[in-house]
C-alpha positions as CSV (number, residue, x, y, z in Angstrom):
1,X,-1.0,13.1,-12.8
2,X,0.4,9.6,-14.1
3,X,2.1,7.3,-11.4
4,X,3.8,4.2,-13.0
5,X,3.1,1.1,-11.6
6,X,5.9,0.7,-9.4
7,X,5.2,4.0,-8.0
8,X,1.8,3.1,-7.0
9,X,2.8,-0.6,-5.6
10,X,5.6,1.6,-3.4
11,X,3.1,4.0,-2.1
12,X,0.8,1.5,-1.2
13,X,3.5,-0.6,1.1
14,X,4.6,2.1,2.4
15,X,0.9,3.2,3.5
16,X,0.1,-0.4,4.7
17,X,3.3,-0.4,7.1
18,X,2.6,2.8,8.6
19,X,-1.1,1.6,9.2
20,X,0.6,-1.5,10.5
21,X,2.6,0.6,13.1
22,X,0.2,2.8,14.3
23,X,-1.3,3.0,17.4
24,X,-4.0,5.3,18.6
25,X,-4.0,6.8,21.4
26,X,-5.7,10.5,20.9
27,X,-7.7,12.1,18.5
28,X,-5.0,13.1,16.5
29,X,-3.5,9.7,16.0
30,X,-7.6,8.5,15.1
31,X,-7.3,11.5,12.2
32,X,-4.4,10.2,10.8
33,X,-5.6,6.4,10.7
34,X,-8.4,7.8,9.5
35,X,-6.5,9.5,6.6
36,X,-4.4,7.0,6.1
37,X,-7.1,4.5,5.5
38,X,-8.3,7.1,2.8
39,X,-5.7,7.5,0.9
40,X,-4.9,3.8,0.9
41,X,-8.5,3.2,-1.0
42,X,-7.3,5.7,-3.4
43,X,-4.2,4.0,-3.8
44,X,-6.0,0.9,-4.3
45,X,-8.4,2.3,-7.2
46,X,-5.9,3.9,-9.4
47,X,-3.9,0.5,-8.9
48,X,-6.5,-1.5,-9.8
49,X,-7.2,-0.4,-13.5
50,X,-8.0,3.0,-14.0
51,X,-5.6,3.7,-16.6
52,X,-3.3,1.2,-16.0
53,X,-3.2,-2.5,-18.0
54,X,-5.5,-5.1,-16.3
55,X,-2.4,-7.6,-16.4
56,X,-1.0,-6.0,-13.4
57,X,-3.9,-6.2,-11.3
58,X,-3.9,-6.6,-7.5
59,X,-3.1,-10.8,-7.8
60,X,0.4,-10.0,-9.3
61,X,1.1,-7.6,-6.1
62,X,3.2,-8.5,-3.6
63,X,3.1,-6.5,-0.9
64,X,5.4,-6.4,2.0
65,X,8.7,-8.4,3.5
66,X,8.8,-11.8,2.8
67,X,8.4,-14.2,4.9
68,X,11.4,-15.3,6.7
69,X,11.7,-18.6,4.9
70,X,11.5,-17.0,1.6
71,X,14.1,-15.0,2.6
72,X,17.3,-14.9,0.2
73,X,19.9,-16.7,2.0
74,X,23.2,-14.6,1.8
């Protein structure tokens, strides 16, 4: 399966603010950390070259909001 770029950037801000959120508080919760964290190295690894151009390696990411002073002023 082939994930563009984009794609992969997406899914890996959108694992990073869930493991952001999270808090543990059972076993349950600890297993879905746990998976999370998983699937967010996986993430990282097919971002990070395998079968994608070097040029857009993890240095030209930006991940998350931006800070409030870099905000766009409306």
């Amino acid at each position: 399966m082939h994930l563009s770029r984009q794609s992969l950037d997406t899914l890996i801000d959108l694992v990073e603010n869930k493991l952001s959120a999270m808090e543990v508080w059972d076993r349950g919760d600890q297993r879905e950390l746990n998976q999370l964290q998983r699937c967010l190295r996986e993430l990282t690894s097919l971002s990070s070259g395998n079968g994608h151009d070097s040029a857009f390696g993890p240095q030209r990411r930006r991940r998350g909001r931006p800070p409030k002073n870099e905000a766009a002023v409306i």
